[in-house]
C-alpha positions, 0 to 999 in steps of 0.5 A: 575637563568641567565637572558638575559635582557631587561626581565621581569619575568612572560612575554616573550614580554618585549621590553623596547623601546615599553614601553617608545615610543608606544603612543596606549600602553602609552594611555591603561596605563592611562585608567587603571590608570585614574580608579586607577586600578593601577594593570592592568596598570602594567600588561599593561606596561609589558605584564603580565598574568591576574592572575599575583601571583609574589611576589614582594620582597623589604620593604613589600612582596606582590603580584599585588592583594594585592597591589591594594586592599591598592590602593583601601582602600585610606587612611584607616587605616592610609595608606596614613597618610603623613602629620601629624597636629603637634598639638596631638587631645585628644580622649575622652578616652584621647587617642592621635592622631594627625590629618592628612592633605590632601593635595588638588588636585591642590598643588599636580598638581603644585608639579607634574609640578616641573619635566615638562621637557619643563621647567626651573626646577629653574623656576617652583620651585619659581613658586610653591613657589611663588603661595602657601599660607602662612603657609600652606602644599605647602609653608612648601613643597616650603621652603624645596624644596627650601632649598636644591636646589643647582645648581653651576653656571657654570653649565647650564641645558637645558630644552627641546627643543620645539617639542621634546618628552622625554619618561620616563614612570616612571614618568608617573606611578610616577605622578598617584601615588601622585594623588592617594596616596595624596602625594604634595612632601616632607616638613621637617616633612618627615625625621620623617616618616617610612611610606612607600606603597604597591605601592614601591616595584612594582615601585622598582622591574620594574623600580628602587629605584629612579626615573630619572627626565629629568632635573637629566639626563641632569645634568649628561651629562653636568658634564659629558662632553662627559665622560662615566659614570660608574653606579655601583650598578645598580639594573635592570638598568633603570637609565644606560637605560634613559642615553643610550637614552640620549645620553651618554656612560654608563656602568652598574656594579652590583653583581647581588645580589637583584632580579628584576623582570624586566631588562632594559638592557642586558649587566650589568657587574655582579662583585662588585663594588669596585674590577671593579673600581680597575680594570678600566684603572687608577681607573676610572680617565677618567669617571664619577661615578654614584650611584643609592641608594646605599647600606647601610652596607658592607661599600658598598658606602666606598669602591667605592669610595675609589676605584675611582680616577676620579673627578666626582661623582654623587649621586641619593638618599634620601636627609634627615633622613629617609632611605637609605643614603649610610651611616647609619645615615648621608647624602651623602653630610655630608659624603663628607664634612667630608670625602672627603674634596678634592670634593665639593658639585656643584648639589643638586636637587629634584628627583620625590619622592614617598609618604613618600620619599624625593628623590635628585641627588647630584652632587661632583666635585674634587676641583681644584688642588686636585688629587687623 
């Protein structure tokens, strides 16, 4: 089916930047979401029919109703079991299980907090690593978070400016969901987990696989220097949006093979990734590379970047064990480590994660004197 985005299926009133600037919209949105009526929210946002029967097609496939049915269920049936005790309990039937740790409100709060724009991304985390008591879920979730972060110095982050509005509505739709799903972010027990919600494959299907955190995009505009960036694998093209609207030049690439059911841009280049960056104008050298979640198998991953000449190379994805990483079984920066020794590892940030996920942009640099 050909599209012309910005679209959603299901709906001709789609406009990405009412969506993301209508104050009277925005405040219908959390109505619904204030009441966990998480189905009306999208239904809100994206202008859909009441009876909305769109199977929604990614780790699970499911329809709005049936995704608001486990919203309402809570954490029956083990749906929001993220934080598992580490001691087994014994049934009396000698079965084993292990208990499960909610989290309280106010730890989720502080690890919404982490993504405020109007703040030092650096700061809140030491913050909230600062305030968390000693062995408990917060400073397992502080430590790791904390282990990872990596910003090389000479690269500076500006937060926002005071009285300035950075519109992200994922993140909006992000924060509701840790609320509800119990989720305070990822510790180091997450790399065990396969345990996702229903809630995904709606958040993937309007918005993306990765969730763009301001202080993510202001990274890539700084390594970027007035650069244009090359975002291949773009999927539905949210993050090649939030850039647009962060002032730099991007260009979409996609071989159109998932199906989403919105559109946030209309000018994706439809070709493979590889063959467009042998065709760019001395392999990209001039650009900066970008991938969202990238594919795993076909050697997807291999084959872009072995087609890119250029000497930054940007990475939003999981940054432990347990789903995508571009490579089976091995992190994206291990993978460079050994296999692209000439780029170094400059940015590991925290992405807003989803339940279950630990999420981060990673950011390589082409060393000094190296070529391609």
């Amino acid at each position: 089916m050909s599209r012309k985005g910005p679209s959603t299926i299901g709906t001709t009133k789609f406009d990405p930047d009412i969506l993301l600037t209508d104050s009277d919209l925005h405040t219908r949105i959390h109505e619904s979401l204030n009441t966990n009526d998480f189905a009306t929210a999208i239904k809100t946002a994206f202008s859909l029919p009441p009876k909305d029967e769109y199977t929604y097609h990614a780790t699970a496939s499911v329809i709005l109703d049936q995704v608001q049915a486990a919203v309402t269920a809570g954490p029956a049936n083990g749906l929001q079991a993220w934080y598992l005790d580490p001691e087994p309990i014994h049934d009396e039937d000698g079965t084993e299980r292990r208990k499960v740790n909610y989290p309280p409100p106010a730890d989720i709060a502080a690890y919404v907090s982490l993504f405020d724009p109007a703040k030092p991304a650096a700061n809140l985390l030491k913050g909230f690593k600062a305030n968390a008591k000693k062995g408990s879920l917060r400073a397992g979730i502080a430590d790791h978070l904390s282990s990872k972060r990596y910003v090389h110095p000479d690269i500076t982050v500006l937060k926002l400016k005071k009285g300035a509005e950075h519109d992200n509505i994922y993140t909006d739709f992000w924060a509701w969901s840790c609320f509800s799903l119990h989720w305070a972010g990822p510790d180091a027990s997450i790399a065990d987990l396969h345990l996702g919600h229903h809630v995904l494959p709606v958040f993937m299907h309007h918005f993306g696989c990765a969730c763009p955190s301001y202080e993510s995009l202001e990274i890539i505009k700084a390594v970027s220097q007035g650069r244009s960036v090359l975002d291949v694998g773009s999927g539905n093209g949210y993050w090649t949006y939030m850039l647009r609207r962060h002032g730099l030049e991007v260009h979409a690439i996609d071989n159109g093979q998932s199906m989403w059911r919105t559109l946030w841009i209309g000018d994706t280049i439809n070709q493979d990734g590889a063959k467009y960056m042998k065709k760019r104008t001395d392999g990209g050298k001039d650009d900066v590379l970008l991938m969202v979640y990238p594919v795993v198998g076909l050697e997807f991953t291999t084959s872009v970047l072995d087609a890119y000449k250029g000497d930054v190379i940007c990475v939003a994805g999981t940054q432990n064990g347990n789903g995508y990483t571009g490579f089976k079984d091995e992190m994206v920066d291990s993978w460079m480590e050994r296999e692209r020794k000439d780029f170094e590892k400059i940015v590991q940030v925290p992405l807003p994660s989803f339940a279950g996920k630990d999420d981060a942009l990673f950011v390589f640099r082409r060393r000094k004197g190296q070529t391609a």
